[in-house]
C-alpha positions as CSV (number, residue, x, y, z in Angstrom):
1,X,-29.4,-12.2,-6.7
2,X,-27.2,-10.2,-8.6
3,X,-28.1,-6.9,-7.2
4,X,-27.3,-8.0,-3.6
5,X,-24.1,-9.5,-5.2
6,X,-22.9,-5.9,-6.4
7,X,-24.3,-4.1,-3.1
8,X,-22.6,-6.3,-1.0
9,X,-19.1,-6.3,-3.0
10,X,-19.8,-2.5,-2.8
11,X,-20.0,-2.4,1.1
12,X,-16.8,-4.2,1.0
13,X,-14.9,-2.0,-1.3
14,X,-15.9,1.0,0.8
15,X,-15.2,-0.9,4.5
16,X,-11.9,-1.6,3.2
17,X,-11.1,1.8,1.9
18,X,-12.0,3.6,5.3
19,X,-10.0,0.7,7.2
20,X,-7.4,1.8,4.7
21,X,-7.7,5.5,5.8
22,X,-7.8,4.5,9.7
23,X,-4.5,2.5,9.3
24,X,-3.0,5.5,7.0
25,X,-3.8,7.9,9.7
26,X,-2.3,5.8,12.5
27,X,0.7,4.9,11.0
28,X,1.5,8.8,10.3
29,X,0.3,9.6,13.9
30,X,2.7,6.8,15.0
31,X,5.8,8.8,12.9
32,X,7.1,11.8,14.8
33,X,10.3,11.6,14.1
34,X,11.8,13.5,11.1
35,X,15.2,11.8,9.3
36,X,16.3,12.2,5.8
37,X,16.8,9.6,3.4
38,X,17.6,8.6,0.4
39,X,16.4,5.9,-2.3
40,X,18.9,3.4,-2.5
41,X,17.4,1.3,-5.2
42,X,14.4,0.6,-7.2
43,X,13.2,-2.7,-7.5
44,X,10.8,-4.0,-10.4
45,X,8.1,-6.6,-10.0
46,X,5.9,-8.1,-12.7
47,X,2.2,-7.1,-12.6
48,X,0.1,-10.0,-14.8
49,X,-3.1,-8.4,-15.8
50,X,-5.0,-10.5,-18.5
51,X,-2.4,-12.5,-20.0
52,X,0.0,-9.1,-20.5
53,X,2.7,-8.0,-18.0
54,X,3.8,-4.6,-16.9
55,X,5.9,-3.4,-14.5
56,X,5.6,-2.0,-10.9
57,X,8.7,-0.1,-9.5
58,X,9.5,0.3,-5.4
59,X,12.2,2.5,-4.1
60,X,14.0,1.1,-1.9
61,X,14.4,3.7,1.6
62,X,17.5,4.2,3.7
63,X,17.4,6.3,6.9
64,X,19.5,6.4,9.8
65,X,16.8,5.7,12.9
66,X,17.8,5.5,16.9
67,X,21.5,4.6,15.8
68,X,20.2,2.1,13.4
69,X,20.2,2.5,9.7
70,X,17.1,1.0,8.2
71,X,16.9,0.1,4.7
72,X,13.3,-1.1,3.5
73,X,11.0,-1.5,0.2
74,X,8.5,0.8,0.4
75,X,5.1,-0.7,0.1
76,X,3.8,1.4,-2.5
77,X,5.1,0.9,-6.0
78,X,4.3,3.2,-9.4
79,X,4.3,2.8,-13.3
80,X,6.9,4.8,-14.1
81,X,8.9,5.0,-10.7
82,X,8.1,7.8,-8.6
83,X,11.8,7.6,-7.6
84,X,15.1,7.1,-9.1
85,X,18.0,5.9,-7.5
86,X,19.9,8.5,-5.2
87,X,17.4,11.0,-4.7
88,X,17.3,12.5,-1.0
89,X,13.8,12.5,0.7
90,X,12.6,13.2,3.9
91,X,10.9,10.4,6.1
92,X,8.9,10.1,9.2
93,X,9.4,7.2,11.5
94,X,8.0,5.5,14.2
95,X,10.7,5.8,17.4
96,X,8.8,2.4,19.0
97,X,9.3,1.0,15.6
98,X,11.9,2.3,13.3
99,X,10.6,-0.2,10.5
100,X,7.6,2.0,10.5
101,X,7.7,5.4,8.2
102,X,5.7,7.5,5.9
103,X,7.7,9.4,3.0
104,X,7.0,13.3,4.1
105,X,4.7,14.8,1.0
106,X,3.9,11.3,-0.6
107,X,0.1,11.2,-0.8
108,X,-0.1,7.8,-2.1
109,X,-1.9,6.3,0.7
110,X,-4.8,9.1,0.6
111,X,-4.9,8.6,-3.5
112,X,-5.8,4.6,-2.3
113,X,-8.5,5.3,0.3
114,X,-10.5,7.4,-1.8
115,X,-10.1,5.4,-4.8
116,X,-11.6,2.7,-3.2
117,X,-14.5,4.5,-1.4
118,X,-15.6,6.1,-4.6
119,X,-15.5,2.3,-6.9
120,X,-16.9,1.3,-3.4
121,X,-19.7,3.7,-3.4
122,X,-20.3,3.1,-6.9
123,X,-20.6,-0.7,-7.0
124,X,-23.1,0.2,-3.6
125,X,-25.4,3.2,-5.6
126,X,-25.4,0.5,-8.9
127,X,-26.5,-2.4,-7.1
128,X,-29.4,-0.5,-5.4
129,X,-30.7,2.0,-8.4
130,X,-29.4,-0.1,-11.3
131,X,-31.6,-2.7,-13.1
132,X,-30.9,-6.1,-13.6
């Protein structure tokens, strides 16, 4: 029972990290439009991981989009920040959606997918080889 356990929680790691990689893709397909930007804040959220806490910083992204300027929390947060306050970036947005963007050279997204494909195909290999 446990082995089907670990191969099936291994199939779902590594579904979710290629439907990871498919939304990535599309989103950056969806972004053709080139604006700089600039981090306009950081903002900290508590990450509780077995009783302790640490910290997770977003920058906060401000770009001027169809007229519009659009200030959002970037869904990706780091431990330090990858980002201070005031630094100039580039972004790529969507011109259907200017709420939509990618941060140009942040590789983030592609660091996730393949995270979770290899723990993924891991968990899979360990619950058909491994002994129980």
């Amino acid at each position: 029972m446990k082995k089907i356990l670990v191969i099936i929680l291994g199939i779902a790691i590594l579904v979710g990290g290629f439907v990871y990689k498919n939304y990535s893709e599309n989103l950056a397909k969806r972004c053709t439009i080139e604006a700089p930007a600039k981090v306009v804040d950081i903002e900290e959220e508590e990450d509780w991981d077995d009783g302790s806490v640490s910290y997770v910083y977003y920058p906060v992204i401000e770009y001027e989009a169809n007229g519009t300027t659009v200030n959002k929390k970037h869904n990706s947060g780091s431990n330090p920040s990858k980002y201070s306050i005031g630094d100039s970036i580039s972004v790529m947005y969507n011109p259907e959606n200017v709420q939509e963007y990618v941060i140009v050279g942040d590789n983030s997204s592609q660091f996730v997918w393949i995270l979770l494909v290899v723990i993924g195909g891991v968990f899979t290999l360990v619950g058909v080889f491994g002994k129980f």
